[in-house]
C-alpha positions in Angstrom: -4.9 15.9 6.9 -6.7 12.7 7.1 -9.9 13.0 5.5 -13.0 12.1 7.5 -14.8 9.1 6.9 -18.6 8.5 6.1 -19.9 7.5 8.5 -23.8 5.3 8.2 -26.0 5.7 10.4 -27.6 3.8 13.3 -25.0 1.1 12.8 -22.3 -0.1 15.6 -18.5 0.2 14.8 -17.8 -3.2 14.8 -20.8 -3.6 11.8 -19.4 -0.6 10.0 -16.1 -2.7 10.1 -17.4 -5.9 9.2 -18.1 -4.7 5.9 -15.4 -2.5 5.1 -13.1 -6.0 6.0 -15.7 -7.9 3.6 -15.5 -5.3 1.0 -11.3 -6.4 0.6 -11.9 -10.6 0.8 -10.3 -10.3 -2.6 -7.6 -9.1 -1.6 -6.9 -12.8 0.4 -7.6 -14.5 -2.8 -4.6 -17.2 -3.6 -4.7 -16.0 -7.0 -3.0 -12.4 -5.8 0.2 -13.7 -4.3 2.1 -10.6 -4.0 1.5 -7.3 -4.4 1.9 -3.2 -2.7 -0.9 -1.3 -3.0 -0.2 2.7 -1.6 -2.8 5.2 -1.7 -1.4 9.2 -1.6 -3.1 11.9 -0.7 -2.0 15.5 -1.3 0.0 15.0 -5.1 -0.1 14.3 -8.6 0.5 10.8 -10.4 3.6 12.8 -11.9 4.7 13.3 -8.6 4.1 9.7 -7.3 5.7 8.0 -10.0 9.0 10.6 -9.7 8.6 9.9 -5.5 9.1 5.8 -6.6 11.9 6.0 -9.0 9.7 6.2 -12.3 10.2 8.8 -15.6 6.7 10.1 -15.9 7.1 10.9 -19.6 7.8 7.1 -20.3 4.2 5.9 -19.2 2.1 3.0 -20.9 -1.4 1.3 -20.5 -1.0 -1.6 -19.0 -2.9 -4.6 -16.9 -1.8 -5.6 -13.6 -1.6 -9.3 -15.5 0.4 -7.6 -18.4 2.7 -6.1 -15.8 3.4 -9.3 -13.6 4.0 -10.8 -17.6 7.0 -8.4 -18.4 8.2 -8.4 -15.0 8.7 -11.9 -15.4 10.4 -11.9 -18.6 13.5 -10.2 -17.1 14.1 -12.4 -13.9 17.6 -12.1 -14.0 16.8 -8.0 -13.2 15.4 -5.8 -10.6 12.5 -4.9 -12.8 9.6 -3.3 -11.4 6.4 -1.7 -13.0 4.0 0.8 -11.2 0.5 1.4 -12.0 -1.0 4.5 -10.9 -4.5 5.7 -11.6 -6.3 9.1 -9.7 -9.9 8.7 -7.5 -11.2 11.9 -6.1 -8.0 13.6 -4.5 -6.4 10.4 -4.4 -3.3 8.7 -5.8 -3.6 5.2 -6.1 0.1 3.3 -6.5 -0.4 -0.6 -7.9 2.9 -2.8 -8.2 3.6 -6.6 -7.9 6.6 -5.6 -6.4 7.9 -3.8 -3.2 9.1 0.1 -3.9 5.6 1.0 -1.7 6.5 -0.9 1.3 10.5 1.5 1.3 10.0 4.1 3.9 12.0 6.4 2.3 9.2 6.0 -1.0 6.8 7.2 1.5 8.6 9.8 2.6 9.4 11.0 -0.5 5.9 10.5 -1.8 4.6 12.3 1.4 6.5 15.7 1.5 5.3 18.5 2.1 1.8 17.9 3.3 1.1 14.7 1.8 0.2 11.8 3.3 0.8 7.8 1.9 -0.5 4.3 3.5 1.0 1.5 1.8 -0.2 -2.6 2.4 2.6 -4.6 1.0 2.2 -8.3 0.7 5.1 -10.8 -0.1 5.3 -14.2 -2.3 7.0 -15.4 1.1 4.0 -14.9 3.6 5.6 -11.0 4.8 3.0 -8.2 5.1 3.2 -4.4 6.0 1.5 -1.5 6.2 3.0 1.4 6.6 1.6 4.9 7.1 3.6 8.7 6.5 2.5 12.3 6.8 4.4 15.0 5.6 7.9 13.3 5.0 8.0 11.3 7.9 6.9 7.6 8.5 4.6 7.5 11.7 4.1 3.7 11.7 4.9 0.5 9.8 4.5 -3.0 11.3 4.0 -6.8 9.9 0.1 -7.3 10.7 0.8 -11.1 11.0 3.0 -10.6 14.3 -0.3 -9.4 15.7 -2.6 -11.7 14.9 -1.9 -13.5 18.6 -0.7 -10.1 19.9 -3.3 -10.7 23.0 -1.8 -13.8 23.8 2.0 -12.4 24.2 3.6 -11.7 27.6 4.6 -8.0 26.1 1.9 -7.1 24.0 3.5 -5.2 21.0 2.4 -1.4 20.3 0.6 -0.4 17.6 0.5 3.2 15.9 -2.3 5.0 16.6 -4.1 5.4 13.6 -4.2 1.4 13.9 -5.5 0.9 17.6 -8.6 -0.9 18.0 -7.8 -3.5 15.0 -7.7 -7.4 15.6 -5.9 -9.1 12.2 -6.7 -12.7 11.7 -5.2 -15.1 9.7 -8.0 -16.0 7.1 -8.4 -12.2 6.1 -5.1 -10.8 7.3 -5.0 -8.6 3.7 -8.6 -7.5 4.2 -7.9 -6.2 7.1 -5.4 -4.2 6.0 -7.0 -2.8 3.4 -9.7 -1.8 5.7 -7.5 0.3 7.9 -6.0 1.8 5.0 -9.6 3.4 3.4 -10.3 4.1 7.2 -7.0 5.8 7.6 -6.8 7.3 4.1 -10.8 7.9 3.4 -9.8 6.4 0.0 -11.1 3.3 -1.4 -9.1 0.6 -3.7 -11.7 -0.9 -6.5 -10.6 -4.3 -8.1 -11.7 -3.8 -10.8 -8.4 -1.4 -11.4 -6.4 -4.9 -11.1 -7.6 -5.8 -14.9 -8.5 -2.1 -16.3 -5.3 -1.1 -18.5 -3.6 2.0 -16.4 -1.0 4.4 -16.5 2.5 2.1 -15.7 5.9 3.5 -15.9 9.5 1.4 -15.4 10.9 1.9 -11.4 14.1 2.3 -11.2 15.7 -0.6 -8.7 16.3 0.5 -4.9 20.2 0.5 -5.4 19.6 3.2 -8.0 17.6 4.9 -6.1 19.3 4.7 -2.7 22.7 3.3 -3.6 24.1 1.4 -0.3 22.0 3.8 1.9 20.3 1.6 4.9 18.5 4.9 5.8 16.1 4.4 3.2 14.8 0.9 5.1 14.2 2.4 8.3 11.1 4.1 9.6 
C-alpha cells in the first residue's frame, strides 16, 4: 500500500534525489541531537498513540522544545513524550526518545493494513530506520554501517525498499529522511518541531513489554 510518488518531469533520478536529500539538511543540524520521527500510514492518531504505549484521552499541546524540557526534569525516570500531528492520510509520530525505533511499536502501529517507517537517531551516534507493513517488520538496519558498505569484503544486504541508496556521513539523517517520504509518499515539515502538537505520556518499554526480548527483534 505504498503510495506512489510524484514524480517531476524531465529530471534524472539522481536530481530528483538530490533535492529530496537537501530538503532534510535539518535534520543533520547539531542542534537536533536525538530524536524518532515515524510516519504511519493506514490509522488514526488515537490508534498511534495506543500502538506506542500512550492514553489518548490524556493529550496536551506541546513543543518539541517543551517536550525535551519535561523529559528532562524527571531523569531519574523512563519518561517519554510523543507528539503526533495528521498530513493527508498520514500519521506523523515526533519523540526525543526511542519507542519508534521498537519493532514490536511498528508492528503494533502497522496491523492490519498499515504501514510505519521510522528514522531513529541516538545522543550516542546510533541510527535506524526501520520499515513494517501489516504487522510485520520487513527491514530495519543502522544507515551508518553502510556508509563504506562498497568497500567491505561482504557487502551487507539492504531491504528492498532501500536499494539504490548511498548514506554518507555529512547527511546521514537526510538521507534517511529521504527514503522515508520516498518509501512512505509522506513528507515531515520542520516547522512541526516548534508548532505546539497533540503530546501524550508513553508508557516505558518494560510496561509495555515486561522482560519480553521479542519486542527488540525484527
Amino acid at each position: 500500500m505504498t503510495p506512489d510518488v510524484p514524480q517531476a518531469p524531465n529530471r534524472s533520478d539522481a536530481a530528483r534525489w538530490g533535492d529530496l536529500v537537501a530538503r532534510y539538511a535539518w535534520a543533520d543540524a547539531d542542534k537536533l541531537d536525538a530524536y524518532t520521527f515515524s510516519v504511519i500510514a493506514g490509522t488514526t492518531e488515537s490508534e498511534v498513540i495506543r500502538a506506542f504505549g500512550g492514553d489518548p484521552g490524556a493529550s496536551r499541546l506541546m513543543t518539541f522544545a517543551e517536550t525535551v524540557d519535561e523529559q528532562a526534569a524527571h531523569p531519574n525516570e523512563d519518561y517519554g513524550l510523543l507528539r503526533v500531528v495528521s498530513a493527508d492520510r498520514h500519521v506523523i509520530a515526533i519523540e526525543r526518545g526511542f519507542h519508534g525505533s521498537i519493532p514490536e511499536i511498528a508492528r503494533r502501529a502497522s496491523a492490519e493494513g498499515g504501514e510505519f517507517f521510522s528514522v531513529y537517531r541516538s545522543v550516542n551516534a546510533r541510527y535506524q530506520v526501520m520499515h513494517a507493513l501489516d504487522g510485520r517488520v520487513d527491514g530495519m538496519f543502522d544507515p551508518f554501517e553502510l556508509e563504506d558498505a562498497a568497500w567491505m569484503d561482504s557487502e551487507p544486504q539492504v531491504p528492498e525498499w532501500a536499494e539504490g541508496v548511498a548514506f554518507h556521513m555529512e547527511t546521514l539523517c537526510a538521507e534517511s529522511f529521504a527514503l522515508m517520504e520516498r518509501t512512505m509518499g509522506a513528507a515531515v515539515d520542520p516547522g512541526w518541531m516548534d508548532t505546539a502538537l497533540r503530546t501524550v505520556l508513553l508508557a516505558s518499554p518494560s510496561e509495555l513489554f515486561g522482560q519480553s526480548e521479542a519486542a527488540w527483534l525484527p
